[in-house]
C-alpha positions in Angstrom: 68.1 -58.5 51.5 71.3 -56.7 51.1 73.1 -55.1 54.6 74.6 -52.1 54.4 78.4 -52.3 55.4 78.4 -52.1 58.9 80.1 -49.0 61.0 82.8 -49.7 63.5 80.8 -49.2 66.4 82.7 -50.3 68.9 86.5 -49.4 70.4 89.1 -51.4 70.1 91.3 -51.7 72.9 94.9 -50.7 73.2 95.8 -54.1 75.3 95.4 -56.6 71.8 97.2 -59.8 71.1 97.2 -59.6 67.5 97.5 -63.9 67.8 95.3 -66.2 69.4 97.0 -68.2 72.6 96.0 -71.5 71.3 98.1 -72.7 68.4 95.3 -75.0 66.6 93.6 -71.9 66.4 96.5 -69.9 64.8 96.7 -72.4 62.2 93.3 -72.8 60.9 91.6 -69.6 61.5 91.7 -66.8 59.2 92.8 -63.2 60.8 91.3 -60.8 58.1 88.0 -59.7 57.2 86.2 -57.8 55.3 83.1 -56.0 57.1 81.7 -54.9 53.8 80.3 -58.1 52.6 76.4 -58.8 52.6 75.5 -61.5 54.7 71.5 -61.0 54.5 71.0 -61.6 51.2 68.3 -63.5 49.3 70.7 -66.1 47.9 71.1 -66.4 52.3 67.9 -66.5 53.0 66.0 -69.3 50.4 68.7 -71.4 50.7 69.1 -71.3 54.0 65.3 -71.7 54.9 65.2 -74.6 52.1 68.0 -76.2 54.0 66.2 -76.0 57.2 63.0 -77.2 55.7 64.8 -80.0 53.8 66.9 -81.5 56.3 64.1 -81.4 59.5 61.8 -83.3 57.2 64.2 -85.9 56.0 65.9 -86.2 59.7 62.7 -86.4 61.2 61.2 -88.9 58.6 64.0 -91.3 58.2 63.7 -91.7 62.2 61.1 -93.6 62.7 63.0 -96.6 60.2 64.7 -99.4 60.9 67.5 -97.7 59.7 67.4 -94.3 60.7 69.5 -91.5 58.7 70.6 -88.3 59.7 71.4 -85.9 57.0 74.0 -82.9 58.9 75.5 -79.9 58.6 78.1 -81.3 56.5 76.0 -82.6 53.4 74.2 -78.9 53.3 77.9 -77.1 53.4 78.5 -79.1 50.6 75.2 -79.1 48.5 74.5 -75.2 48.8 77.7 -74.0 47.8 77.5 -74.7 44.1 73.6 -73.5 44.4 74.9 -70.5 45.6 77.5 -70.0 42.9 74.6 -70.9 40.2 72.3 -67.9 42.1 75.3 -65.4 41.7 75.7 -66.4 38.1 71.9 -66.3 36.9 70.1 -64.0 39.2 69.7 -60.3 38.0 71.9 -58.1 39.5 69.2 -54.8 39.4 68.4 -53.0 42.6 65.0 -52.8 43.8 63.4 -50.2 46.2 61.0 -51.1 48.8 57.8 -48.5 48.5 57.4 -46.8 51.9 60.7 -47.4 52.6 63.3 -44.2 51.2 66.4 -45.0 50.1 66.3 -49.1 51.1 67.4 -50.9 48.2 68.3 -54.5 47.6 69.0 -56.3 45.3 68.5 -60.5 44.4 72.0 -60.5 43.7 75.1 -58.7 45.4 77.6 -60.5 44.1 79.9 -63.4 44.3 78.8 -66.1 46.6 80.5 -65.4 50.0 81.6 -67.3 52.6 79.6 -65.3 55.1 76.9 -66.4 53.4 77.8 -69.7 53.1 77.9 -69.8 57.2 75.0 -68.7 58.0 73.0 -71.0 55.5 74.9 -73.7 57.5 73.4 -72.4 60.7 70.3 -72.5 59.4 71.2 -76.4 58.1 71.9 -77.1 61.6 69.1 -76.2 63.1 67.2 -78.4 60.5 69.8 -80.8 62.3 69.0 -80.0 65.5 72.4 -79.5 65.8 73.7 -82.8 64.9 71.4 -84.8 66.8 69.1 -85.5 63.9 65.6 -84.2 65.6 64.0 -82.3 67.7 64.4 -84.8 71.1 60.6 -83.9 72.3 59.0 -85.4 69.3 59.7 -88.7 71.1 57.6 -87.5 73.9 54.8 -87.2 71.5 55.8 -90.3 70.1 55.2 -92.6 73.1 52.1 -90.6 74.4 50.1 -91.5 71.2 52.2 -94.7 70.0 53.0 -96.6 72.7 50.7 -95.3 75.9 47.8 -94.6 73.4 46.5 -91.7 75.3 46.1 -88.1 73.6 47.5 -84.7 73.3 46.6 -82.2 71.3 49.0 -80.8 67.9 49.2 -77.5 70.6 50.4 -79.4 73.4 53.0 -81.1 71.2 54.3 -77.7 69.3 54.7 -75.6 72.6 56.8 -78.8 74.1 58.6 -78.8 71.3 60.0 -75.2 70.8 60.2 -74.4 74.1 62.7 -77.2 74.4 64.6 -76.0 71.9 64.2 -72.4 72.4 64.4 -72.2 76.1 68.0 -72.6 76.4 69.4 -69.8 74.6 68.1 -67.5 77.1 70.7 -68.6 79.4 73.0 -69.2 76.6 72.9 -65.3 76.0 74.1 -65.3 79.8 77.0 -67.2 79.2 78.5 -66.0 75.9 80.8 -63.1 77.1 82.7 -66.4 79.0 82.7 -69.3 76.7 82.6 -67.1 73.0 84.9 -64.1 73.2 87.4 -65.4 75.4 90.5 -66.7 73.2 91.1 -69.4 75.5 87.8 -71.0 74.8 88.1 -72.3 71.5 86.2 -75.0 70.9 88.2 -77.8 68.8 85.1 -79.2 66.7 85.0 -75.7 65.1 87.8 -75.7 63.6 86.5 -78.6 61.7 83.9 -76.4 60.3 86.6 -73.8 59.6 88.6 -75.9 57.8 85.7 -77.3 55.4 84.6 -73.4 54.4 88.0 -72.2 53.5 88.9 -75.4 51.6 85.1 -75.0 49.4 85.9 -70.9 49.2 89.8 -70.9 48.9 91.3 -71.0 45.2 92.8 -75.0 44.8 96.2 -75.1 43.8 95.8 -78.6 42.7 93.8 -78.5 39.2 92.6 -82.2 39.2 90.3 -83.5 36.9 87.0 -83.0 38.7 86.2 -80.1 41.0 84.2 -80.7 44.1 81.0 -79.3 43.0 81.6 -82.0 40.1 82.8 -84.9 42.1 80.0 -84.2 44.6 77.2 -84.9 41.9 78.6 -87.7 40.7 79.0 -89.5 44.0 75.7 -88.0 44.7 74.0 -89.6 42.1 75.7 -93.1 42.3 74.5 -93.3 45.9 71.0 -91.8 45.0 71.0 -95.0 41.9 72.4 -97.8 44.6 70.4 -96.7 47.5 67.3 -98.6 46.1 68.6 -101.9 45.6 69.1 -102.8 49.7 66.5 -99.7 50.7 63.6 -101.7 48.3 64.7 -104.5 45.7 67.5 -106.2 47.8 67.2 -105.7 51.4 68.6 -108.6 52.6 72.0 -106.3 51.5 71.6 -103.9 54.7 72.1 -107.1 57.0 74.3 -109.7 56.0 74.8 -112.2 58.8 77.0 -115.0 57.5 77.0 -117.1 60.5 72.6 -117.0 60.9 72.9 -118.6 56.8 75.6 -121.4 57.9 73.9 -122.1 60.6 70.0 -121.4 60.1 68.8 -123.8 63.5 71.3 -122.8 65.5 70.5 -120.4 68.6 74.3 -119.4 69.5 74.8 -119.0 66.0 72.6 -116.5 66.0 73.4 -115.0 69.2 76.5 -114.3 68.0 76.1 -113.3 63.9 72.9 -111.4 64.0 74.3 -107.4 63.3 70.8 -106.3 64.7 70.1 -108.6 67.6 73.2 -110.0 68.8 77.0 -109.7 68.3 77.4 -108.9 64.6 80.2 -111.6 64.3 81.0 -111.7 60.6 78.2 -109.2 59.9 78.2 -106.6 57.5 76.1 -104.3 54.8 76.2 -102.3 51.7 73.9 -99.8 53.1 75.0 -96.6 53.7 72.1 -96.1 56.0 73.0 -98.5 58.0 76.7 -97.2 58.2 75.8 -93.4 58.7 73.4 -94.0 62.1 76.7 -93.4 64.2 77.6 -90.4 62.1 79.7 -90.2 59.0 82.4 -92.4 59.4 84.5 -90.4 57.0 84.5 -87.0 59.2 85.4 -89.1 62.4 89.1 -88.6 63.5 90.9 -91.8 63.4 91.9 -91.7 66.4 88.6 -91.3 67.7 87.6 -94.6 65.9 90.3 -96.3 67.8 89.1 -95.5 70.8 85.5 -96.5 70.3 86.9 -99.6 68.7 88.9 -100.4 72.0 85.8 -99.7 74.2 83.5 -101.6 71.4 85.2 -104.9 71.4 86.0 -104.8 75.4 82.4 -104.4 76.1 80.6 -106.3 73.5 83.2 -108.9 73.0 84.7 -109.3 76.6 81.7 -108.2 79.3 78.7 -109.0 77.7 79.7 -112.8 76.6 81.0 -113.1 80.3 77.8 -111.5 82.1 75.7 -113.8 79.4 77.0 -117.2 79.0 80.1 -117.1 82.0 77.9 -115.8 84.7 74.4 -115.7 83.8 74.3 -112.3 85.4 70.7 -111.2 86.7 69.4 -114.5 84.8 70.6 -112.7 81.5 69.9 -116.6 79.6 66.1 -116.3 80.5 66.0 -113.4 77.9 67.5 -112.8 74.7 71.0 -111.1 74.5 70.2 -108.1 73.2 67.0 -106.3 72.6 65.7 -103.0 74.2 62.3 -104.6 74.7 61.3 -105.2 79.0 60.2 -108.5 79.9 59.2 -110.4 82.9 60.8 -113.0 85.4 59.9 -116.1 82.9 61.2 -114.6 79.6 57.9 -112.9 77.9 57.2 -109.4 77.0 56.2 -107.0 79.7 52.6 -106.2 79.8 53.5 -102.5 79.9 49.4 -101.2 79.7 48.3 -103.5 82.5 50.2 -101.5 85.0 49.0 -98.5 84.0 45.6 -97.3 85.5 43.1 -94.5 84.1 45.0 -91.9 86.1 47.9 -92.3 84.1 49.8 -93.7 87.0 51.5 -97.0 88.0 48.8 -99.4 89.0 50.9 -101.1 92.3 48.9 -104.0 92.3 49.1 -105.1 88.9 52.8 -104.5 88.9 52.8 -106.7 92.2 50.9 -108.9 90.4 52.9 -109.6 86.9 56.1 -109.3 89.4 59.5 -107.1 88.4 60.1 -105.6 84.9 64.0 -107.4 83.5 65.9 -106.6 80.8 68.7 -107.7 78.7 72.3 -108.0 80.0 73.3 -105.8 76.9 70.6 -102.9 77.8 71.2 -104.1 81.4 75.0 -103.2 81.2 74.2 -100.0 78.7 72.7 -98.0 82.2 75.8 -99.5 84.1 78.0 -97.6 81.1 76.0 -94.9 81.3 76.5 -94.1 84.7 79.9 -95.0 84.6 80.6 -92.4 81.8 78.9 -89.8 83.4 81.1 -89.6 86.3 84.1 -90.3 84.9 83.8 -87.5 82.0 83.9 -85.1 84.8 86.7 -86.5 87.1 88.9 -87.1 83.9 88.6 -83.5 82.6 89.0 -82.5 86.3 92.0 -84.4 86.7 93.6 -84.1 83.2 92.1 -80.8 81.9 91.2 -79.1 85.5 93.9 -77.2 85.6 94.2 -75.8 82.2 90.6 -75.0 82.3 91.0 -73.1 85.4 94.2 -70.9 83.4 92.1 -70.5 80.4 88.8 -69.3 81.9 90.9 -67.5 84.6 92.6 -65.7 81.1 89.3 -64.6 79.3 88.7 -62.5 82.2 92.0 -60.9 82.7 94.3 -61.7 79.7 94.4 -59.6 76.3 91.8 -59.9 74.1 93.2 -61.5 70.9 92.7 -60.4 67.0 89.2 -62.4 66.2 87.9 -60.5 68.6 89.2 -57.4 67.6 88.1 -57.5 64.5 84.4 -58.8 65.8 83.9 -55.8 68.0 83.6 -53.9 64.2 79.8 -55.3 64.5 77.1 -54.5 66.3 76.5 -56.5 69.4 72.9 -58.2 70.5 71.4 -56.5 72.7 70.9 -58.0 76.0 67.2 -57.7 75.7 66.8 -59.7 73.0 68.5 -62.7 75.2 65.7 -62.2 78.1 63.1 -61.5 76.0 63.3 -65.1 74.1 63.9 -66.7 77.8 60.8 -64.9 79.5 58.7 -65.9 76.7 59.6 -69.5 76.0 60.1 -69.8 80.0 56.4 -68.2 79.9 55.1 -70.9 76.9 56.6 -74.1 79.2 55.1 -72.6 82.2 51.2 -72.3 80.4 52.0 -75.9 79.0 52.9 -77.2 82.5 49.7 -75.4 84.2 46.9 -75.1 81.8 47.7 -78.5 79.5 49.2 -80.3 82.6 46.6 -82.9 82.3 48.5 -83.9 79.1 52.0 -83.8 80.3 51.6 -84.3 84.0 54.8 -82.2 84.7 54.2 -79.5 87.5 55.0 -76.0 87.3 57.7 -76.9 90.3 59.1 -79.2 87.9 59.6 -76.9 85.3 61.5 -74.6 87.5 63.5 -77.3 88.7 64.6 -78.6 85.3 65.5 -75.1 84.4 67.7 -75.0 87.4 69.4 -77.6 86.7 70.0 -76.4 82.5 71.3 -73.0 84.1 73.5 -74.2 86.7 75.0 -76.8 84.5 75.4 -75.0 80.9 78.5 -72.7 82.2 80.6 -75.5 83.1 79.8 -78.1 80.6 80.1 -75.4 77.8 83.9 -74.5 79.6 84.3 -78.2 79.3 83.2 -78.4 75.5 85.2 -75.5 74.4 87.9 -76.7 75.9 88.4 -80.6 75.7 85.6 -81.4 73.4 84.1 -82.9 75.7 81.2 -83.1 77.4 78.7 -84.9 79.2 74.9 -85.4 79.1 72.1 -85.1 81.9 69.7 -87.0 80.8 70.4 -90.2 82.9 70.9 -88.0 85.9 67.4 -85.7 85.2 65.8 -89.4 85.0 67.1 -90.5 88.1 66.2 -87.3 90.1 62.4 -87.0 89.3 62.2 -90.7 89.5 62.9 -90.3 93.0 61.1 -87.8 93.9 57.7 -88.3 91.3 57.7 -92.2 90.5 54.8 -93.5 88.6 54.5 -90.5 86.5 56.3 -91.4 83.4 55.4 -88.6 80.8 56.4 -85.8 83.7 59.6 -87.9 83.8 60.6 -87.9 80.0 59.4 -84.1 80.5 61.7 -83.1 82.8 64.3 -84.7 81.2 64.1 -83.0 78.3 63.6 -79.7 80.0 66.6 -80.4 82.0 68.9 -81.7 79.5 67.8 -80.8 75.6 67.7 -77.1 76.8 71.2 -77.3 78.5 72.5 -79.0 75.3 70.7 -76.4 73.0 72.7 -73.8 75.0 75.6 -75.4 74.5 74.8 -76.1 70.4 73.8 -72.6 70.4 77.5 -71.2 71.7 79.3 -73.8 70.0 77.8 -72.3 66.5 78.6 -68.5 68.4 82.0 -69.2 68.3 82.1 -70.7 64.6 80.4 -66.9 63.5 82.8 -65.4 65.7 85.9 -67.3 64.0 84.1 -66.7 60.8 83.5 -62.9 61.3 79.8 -63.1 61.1 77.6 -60.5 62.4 76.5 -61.5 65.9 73.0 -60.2 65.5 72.8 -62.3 61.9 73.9 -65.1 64.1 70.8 -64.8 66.5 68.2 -64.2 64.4 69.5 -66.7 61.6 69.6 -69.3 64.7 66.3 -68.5 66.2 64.5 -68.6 62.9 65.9 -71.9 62.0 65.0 -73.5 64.9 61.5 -72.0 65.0 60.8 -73.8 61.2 62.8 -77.0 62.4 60.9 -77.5 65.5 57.3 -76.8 63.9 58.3 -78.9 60.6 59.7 -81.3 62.8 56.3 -81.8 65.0 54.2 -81.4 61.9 55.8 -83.8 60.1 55.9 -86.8 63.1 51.8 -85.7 63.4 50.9 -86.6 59.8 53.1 -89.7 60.1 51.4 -90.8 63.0 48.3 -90.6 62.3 49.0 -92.1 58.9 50.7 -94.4 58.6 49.5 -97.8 59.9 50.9 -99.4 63.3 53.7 -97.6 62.6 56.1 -98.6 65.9 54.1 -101.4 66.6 56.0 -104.2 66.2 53.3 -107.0 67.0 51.1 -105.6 64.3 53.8 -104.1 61.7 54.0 -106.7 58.9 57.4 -108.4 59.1 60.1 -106.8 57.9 58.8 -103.5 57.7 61.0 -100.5 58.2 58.4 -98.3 60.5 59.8 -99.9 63.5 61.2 -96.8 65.2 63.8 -98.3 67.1 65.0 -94.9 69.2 61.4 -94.8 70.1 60.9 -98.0 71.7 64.3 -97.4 73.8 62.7 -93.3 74.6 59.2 -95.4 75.8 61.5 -98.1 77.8 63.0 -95.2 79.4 60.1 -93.7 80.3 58.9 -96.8 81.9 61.7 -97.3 83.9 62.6 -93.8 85.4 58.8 -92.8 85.5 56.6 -95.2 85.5 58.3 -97.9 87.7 60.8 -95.8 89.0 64.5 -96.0 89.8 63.3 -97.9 93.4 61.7 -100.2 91.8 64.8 -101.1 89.2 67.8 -99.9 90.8 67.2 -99.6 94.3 65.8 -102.3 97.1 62.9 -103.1 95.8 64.5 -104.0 91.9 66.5 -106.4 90.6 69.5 -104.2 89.4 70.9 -102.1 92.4 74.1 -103.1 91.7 74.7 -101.3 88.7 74.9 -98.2 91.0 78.3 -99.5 92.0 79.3 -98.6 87.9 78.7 -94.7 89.3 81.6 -95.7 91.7 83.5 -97.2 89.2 84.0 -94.5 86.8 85.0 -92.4 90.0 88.0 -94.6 90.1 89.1 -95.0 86.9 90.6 -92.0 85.4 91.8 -91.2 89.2 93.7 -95.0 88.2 94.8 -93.8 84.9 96.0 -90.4 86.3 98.0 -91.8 89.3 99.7 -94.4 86.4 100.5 -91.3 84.4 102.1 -89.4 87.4 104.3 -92.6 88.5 105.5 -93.0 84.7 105.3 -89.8 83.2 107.6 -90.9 80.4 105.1 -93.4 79.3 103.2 -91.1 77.0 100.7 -94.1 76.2 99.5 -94.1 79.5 97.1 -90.6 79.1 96.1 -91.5 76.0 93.9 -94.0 77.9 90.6 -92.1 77.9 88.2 -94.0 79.7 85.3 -91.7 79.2 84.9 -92.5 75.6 85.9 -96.3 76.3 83.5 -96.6 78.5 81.0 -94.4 76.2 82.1 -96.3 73.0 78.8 -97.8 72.7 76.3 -95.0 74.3 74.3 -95.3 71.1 73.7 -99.2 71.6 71.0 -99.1 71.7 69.3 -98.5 69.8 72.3 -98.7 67.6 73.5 -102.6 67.2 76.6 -104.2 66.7 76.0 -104.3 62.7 76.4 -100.1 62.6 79.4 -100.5 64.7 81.4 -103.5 62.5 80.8 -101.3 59.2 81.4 -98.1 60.9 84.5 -99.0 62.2 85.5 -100.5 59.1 85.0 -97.6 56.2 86.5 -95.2 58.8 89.8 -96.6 58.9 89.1 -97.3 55.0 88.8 -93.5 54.9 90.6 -92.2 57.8 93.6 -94.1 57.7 94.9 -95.7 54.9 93.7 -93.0 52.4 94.7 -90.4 54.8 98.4 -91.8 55.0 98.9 -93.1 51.5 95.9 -91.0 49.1 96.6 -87.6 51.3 95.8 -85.5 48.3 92.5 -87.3 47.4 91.7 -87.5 50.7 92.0 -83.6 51.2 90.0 -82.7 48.2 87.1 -85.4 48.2 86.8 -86.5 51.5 84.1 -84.6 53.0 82.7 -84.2 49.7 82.0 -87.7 49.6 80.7 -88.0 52.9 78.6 -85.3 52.0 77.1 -86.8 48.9 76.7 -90.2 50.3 74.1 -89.0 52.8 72.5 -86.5 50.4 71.8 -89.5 47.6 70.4 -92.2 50.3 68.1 -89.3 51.6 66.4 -88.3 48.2 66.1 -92.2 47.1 64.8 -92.8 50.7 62.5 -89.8 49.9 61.6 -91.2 47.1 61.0 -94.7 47.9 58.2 -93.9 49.9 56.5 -91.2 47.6 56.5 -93.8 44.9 55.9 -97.1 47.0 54.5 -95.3 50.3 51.6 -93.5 49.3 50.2 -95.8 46.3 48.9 -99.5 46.5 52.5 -100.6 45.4 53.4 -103.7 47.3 56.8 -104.4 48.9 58.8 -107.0 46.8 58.5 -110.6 48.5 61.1 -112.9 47.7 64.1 -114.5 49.8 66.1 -111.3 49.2 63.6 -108.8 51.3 63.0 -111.4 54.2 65.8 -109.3 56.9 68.6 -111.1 57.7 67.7 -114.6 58.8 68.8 -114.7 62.5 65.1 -115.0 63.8 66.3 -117.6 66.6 68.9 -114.6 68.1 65.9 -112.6 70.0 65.4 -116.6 71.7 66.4 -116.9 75.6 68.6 -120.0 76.2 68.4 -121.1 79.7 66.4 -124.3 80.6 62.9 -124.5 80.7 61.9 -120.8 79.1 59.7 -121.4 76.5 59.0 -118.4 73.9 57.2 -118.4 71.0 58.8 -119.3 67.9 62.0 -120.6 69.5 63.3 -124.1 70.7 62.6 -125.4 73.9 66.4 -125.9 76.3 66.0 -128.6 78.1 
């Protein structure tokens, strides 16, 4: 429906800075607008709901793969602007009254296609997204519960955990936005990313090249859509070349070391874009950003993990493979997981006395040690580094000018504060019936609940200040493990529960300002913003859930790796590392693994450790300040470099690295021009042709009698000896015998 141009309802004030303070700002952000253009218009809303729909199906479905894909708010900028443009062209432009309702008119089409417009169909994109992060992080919950603990809960159960995960944090969000949205000084680097791609789609080109955007995007759309079937059905073995598993086909270390998915990925590669994409789209990645998480990448996987594996045999890392996220125990075979779990849903202690301590891999092993690392040392870094400036800019939204975006914002109507605590009491109300009334099937108390929220509230205003400032931020989800595994060990879905109440909501807060502030660069209405965001996560979330419920129940042993047929692509690798999680901060419990009574206590020492080191780096920098190269030393993202590993491997990293230097450096430097024009356009249409192919793979092969191909070419990638242990006298099925 058409809006009426809205009245200036609020007054400017006479103490303006007609420039933003932060220069990156002046120089991508637009100061003009026009208050008169429609922004809830049809065009707005069907596309914007088919994004949603579209990209929480297709995000939701590739995940459970061996190859998961996530389809984000880039590829929809892209694909719904010339859609748009087609609806202005063909739609009929006649008004049409609504009976009942006087004057109201509307009309199917406006207009041009605006860029308002545009942005909000993003928003409603990104929520199909779940705001970059592919899906909606509770349907793991739901995973594991029916998957992998093979115990029950009810569609119900599932939905209200669900939304109120995603909803619940923009209550509190709503709280925050007068500090982290209007001030100028908070201004959120990442959205000027999203700034720069609207005005280059909506701006007139100057450069008349042969192919527009719109053209070159359906080209590269349907190239990708056309190859995507050879290594996603006829020639698999193309997603995971391991050169050194074919030279040497008997050879353990050779393995070890080749294999992309279960070992070091030397001389590993793929021509699946799938496979590349799991990171995120190399080709939107800064470069220097890839040189950092190369740095981190080859010092951890290259330097410590050989070391702890074959130099020091660290917590008896050769009586298991090198890297895999499954647990085993002390003589190298899987971990009976069910036989430690009694009808209660709790630990059983004398089974888990009996079948003795859970182990793991050094690489999964060493990923906690990172993890906890990172944590800390995000926050001393941007305390020593960014500390002060934070402090100057939050201490200026309060008491400096306000600048000209928000000048020209306060022209709209602002949301009501009502609307805010309204959506907090009733999701907070939803969460609070789950965790009393359908407790028996997430066993997290009502005090739980509360607690998790307390920790989302206190934590969103300074993570947000950190995010809209440095770009930076860090996540709770280790920490919200480690708290309730303290206090409510044994309890593993109450665990994963809280952690999602205490984290996901925190980090839809967050999403939720972050795309605040791309409407208020953008001069959207704020209320448009709200109710466009709110919808869109409502449809994501229940498509989402619905979507991981028909799949669940219908596709056979999906996630089960001893029962999947080999080389099957239901093996939900994110999963397995959600239920290994769950296992370890709930079930066992952080005692049991990381504290006197486990084997890994001293990978609390890494929490230490990232204390230190930016405190290092930052006393280096203050002794040599002329040596710029010194603060460029950012130990939170080397020490982060490989946070997605796993379930990530070493083959998404080798390719990932290699196409965004491809992309981001040597046709940034020496194709400039291209790269400006086509660059995210490509990006864009690479993901968009993989996920209809994938789509359409298993419509065509999926749901009818069609049998996978079986020849040499769709048998993986021949490195079955890398998941083998190789210290003396561990025998495992299916590999040699060390003696």
């Amino acid at each position: 429906m058409e809006i009426e141009k809205v009245e200036n309802l609020g007054k400017v004030d006479d103490d303006i800075d007609e420039q933003s303070p932060v220069e990156q700002v002046r120089l991508t952000v637009p100061t003009d607008d026009d208050s008169s253009v429609p922004v809830y218009t049809f065009r707005m809303w069907f596309l914007g709901i088919i994004s949603c729909v579209l990209l929480s199906f297709i995000n939701i479905f590739f995940s459970y793969r061996q190859n998961p894909l996530i389809i984000t708010l880039v590829t929809a900028q892209i694909a719904t602007l010339p859609l748009g443009r087609l609806m202005a062209k063909f739609l009929p432009t006649k008004k049409f009254r609504l009976p009942g309702l006087g004057l109201c008119e509307f009309s199917l089409n406006p207009g041009p296609f605006t860029m308002k417009e545009h942005v909000l169909i993003s928003i409603f994109a990104n929520a199909g997204a779940a705001f970059g992060s592919g899906t909606a992080y509770a349907v793991s919950i739901v995973d594991i519960i029916k998957v992998f603990y093979h115990r029950k809960i009810s569609f119900v159960a599932s939905w209200i955990l669900v939304i109120t995960t995603q909803v619940l944090g923009y209550g509190w969000a709503g709280i925050m936005r007068k500090f982290v949205v209007e001030p100028a000084e908070m201004w959120w680097p990442s959205t000027l990313v999203q700034v720069s791609i609207f005005r280059a789609l909506h701006e007139k080109e100057n450069d008349t090249g042969r192919y527009s955007r719109g053209k070159f995007f359906l080209i590269a759309m349907l190239c990708s859509f056309s190859w995507y079937i050879v290594p996603g059905y006829l020639f698999k073995f193309l997603s995971t070349i391991s050169v050194l598993c074919l030279v040497f086909p008997k050879s353990v270390l050779a393995h070890q070391l080749g294999s992309g998915q279960f070992g070091l990925g030397i001389f590993s590669f793929t021509f699946d874009w799938s496979v590349i994409v799991y990171l995120g789209s190399p080709l939107v990645t800064p470069f220097f950003a890839i040189l950092n998480i190369l740095a981190g990448y080859v010092v951890i996987v290259y330097i410590m993990i050989p070391v702890a594996y074959w130099g020091l045999n660290l917590y008896n890392a050769k009586n298991f493979p090198i890297f895999s996220t499954d647990l085993f125990d002390g003589h190298g075979q899987s971990y009976s997981v069910s036989a430690i779990v009694n009808k209660n849903f709790e630990i059983d202690n004398v089974a888990y006395e009996a079948q003795g301590r859970i182990n793991l891999s050094i690489m999964f092993a060493l990923a906690y040690g990172l993890s906890f690392a990172t944590i800390v040392a995000t926050l001393t870094h941007v305390l020593l580094f960014n500390g002060k400036e934070i402090c100057e800019r939050f201490r200026a939204s309060y008491k400096g000018k306000i600048d000209i975006h928000t000048k020209l914002m306060r022209k709209y109507q602002d949301i009501p504060s009502w609307w805010f605590h309204m959506t907090l009491a009733l999701s907070f109300a939803l969460s609070l019936l789950l965790c009393t009334v359908l407790k028996s099937e997430i066993q997290l108390p009502w005090w739980a609940l509360i607690f998790a929220c307390m920790i989302a509230l206190i934590f969103t205003l300074p993570i947000s200040i950190i995010q809209a400032t440095t770009n930076n931020s860090p996540g709770l989800n280790v920490i919200t493990e480690y708290i309730l595994g303290l206090i409510m060990p044994g309890k593993p879905i109450a665990n994963v529960c809280f952690k999602t109440y205490g984290y996901i909501s925190m980090a839809q807060a967050v999403s939720f300002l972050q795309d605040f502030k791309l409407g208020h660069y953008m001069k959207i209405p704020p209320r448009s913003m709200f109710v466009v965001q709110l919808v869109g996560t409502f449809i994501a979330s229940t498509i989402n859930v619905s979507t991981a419920w028909y799949m669940l129940n219908n596709i056979p042993f999906i996630c089960q790796l001893e029962l999947l047929p080999k080389n099957t692509q239901w093996t939900c690798r994110g999963d397995h590392v959600f239920y290994d999680a769950s296992v370890i901060w709930g079930l066992v419990g952080p005692k049991r693994f990381f504290g006197p009574l486990g084997n890994y206590g001293a990978l609390n020492w890494f929490f230490l450790g990232g204390a230190i080191g930016p405190m290092l780096v930052w006393l280096l920098h203050k002794s040599f300040p002329k040596q710029s190269w010194i603060k460029l030393i950012n130990l939170p993202v080397l020490l982060g470099a490989t946070a997605a590993m796993p379930p990530a491997n070493t083959l998404n990293f080798n390719s990932w690295i290699v196409v965004g230097f491809l992309f981001n450096f040597f046709f940034f430097r020496y194709r400039k021009k291209w790269w400006q024009r086509y660059n995210y356009v490509l990006a864009a249409a690479l993901d968009a042709g993989v996920a209809f192919m994938g789509v359409f793979i298993f419509l065509a092969f999926g749901f009818t009698n069609v049998k996978d191909l079986y020849w040499w070419g769709n048998e993986g990638e021949y490195c079955d000896l890398a998941n083998c242990p190789t210290a003396k006298g561990i025998q495992v099925r299916g590999c040699p015998l060390i003696k």
